[in-house]
N, C-alpha and C positions, 0 to 999 in steps of 0.2 A: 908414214905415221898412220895409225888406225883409224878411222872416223868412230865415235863415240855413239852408241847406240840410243834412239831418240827418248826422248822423256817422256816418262809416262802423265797422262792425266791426274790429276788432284780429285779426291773424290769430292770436292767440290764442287769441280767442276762438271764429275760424272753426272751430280743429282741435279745439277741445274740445265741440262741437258737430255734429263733422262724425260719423254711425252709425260703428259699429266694425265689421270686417267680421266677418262669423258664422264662428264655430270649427267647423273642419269635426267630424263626427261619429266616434265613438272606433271604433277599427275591432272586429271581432267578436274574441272569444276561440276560436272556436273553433281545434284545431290545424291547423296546414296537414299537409301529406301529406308533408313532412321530417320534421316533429314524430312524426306517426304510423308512418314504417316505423323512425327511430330507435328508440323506443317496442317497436314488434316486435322488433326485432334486439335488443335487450337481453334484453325476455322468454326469446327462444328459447336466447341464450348463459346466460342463468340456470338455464334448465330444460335445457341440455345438461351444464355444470355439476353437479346435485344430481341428475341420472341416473349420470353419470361415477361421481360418491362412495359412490353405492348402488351401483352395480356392481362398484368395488373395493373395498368393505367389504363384501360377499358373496362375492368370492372370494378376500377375505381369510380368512375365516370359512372357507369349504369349503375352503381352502391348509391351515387351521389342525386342521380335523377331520380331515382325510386325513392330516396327518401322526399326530394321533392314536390314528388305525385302524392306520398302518405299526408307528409305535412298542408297541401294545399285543398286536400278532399276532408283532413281534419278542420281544419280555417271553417271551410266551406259550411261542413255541418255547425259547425259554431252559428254561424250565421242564420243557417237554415231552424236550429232553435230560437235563435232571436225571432224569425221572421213570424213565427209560429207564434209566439208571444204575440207581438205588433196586430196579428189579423184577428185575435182573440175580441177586440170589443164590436168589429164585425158583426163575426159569429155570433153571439150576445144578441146583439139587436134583430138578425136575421132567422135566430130561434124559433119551431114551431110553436105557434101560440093554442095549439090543440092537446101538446102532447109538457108540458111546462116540466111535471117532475121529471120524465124523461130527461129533456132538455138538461132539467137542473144535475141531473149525474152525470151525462154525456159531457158537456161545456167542464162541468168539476174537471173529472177525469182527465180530459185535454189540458186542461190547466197546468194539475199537478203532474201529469208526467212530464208537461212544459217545463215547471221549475226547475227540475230535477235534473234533465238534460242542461238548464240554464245552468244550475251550480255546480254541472261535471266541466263544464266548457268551461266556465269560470276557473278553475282549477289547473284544468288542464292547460291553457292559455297562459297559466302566468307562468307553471313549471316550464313550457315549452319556450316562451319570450317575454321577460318582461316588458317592453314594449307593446307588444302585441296582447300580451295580460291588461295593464294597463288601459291601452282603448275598447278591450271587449268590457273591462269593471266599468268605465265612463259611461259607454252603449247602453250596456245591461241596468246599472244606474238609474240613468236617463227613459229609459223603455219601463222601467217598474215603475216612473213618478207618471209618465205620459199615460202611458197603455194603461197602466194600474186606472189615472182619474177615471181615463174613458170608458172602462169596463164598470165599474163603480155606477156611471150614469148608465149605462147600458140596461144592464140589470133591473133599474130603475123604471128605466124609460118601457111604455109600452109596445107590447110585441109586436113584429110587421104583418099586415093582413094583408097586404095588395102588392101585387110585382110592382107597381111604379114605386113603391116605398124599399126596393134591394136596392136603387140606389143612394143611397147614403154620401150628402155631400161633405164638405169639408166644413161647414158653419156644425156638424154635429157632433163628426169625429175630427178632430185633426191634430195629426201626428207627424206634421210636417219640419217640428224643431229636429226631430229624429235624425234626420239627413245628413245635419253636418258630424254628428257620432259615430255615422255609417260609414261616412269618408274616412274620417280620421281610424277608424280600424282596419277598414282596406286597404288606408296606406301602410298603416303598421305590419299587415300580412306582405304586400307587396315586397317592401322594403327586406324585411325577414327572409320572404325566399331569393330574392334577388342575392343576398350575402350565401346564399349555398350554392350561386354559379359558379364553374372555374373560373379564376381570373381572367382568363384572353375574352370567357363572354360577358363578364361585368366590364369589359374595357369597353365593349362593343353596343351596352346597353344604356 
């Protein structure tokens, strides 16, 4: 009898037999050169950014001290009008007594350019801070009722002829109520520019 010739494979079984093809290999991590100037370009808008903010937060700061310096040399001349008023019945009594009309234009003059400077600071003080308006009208107030009497007597009183008569005690003139006025407006300056510290230096003051 014949032996039957062997059987063939199932293509079933071909395909499950047949090598799988090899996976290709996974590509490199490294970034390509899109990757890397995007990369840069970001960096540099970042660091152009937090340069930006340092730079207008420093002139913010120096916007903020200069105005500080403006406001504190205006204060000051306020003052400096005041003080000019105050030394007015001085002046008056220390007057040369040879040259009198002279005198009488010279001492006017000082006067009224006095006031004048007195009613811009007045003005300008209260547009600037009412508080600070406020204690320089008290001041000024108080310095027209004081200064005004003693300049009044001044006037009066006869002229000085002899150096031991420039000193002028306080039983003649005295202007001494002035002071607590003086206070109370320096504080109201104080207080004013201290509000235009940055905060971290009002913490610190």
């Amino acid at each position: 009898m014949a032996t039957p010739p062997p059987a063939l494979p199932s293509p079933s079984a071909i395909t499950a037999t047949t090598p799988s093809t090899p996976t290709p290999a996974s590509t490199s991590s490294t970034p390509g050169p899109e990757a890397l100037t995007s990369a840069l370009v970001s960096g540099a808008v970042l660091a152009a950014a937090i340069a930006a903010t340092i730079n207008l937060w420093l002139a913010r700061s120096r916007s903020r001290e200069e105005e500080r310096g403006r406001l504190r040399a205006a204060f000051a001349e306020a003052f400096v009008a005041y003080t000019t008023y105050k030394e007015m019945p001085y002046a008056i009594r220390r007057r040369h007594a040879d040259q009198a009309a002279e005198e009488r234009v010279r001492l006017s003059e000082i006067l009224r350019e006095t006031q004048a400077q007195l009613a811009y600071h007045l003005a300008w003080t209260a547009l600037e801070s009412p508080a600070v308006g406020d204690a320089y009208k008290s001041l000024v107030q108080h310095l027209r009722q004081t200064a005004g009497t003693a300049m009044h007597e001044a006037w009066e009183a006869p002229t000085i002829t002899s150096d031991t008569q420039m000193n002028i005690p306080s039983a003649v003139i005295d202007l001494s109520e002035l002071v607590q006025y003086e206070t109370a407006y320096l504080d109201a300056v104080r207080a004013h520019l201290h509000e235009l510290l940055p905060w971290w230096k009002r913490l610190r003051s």
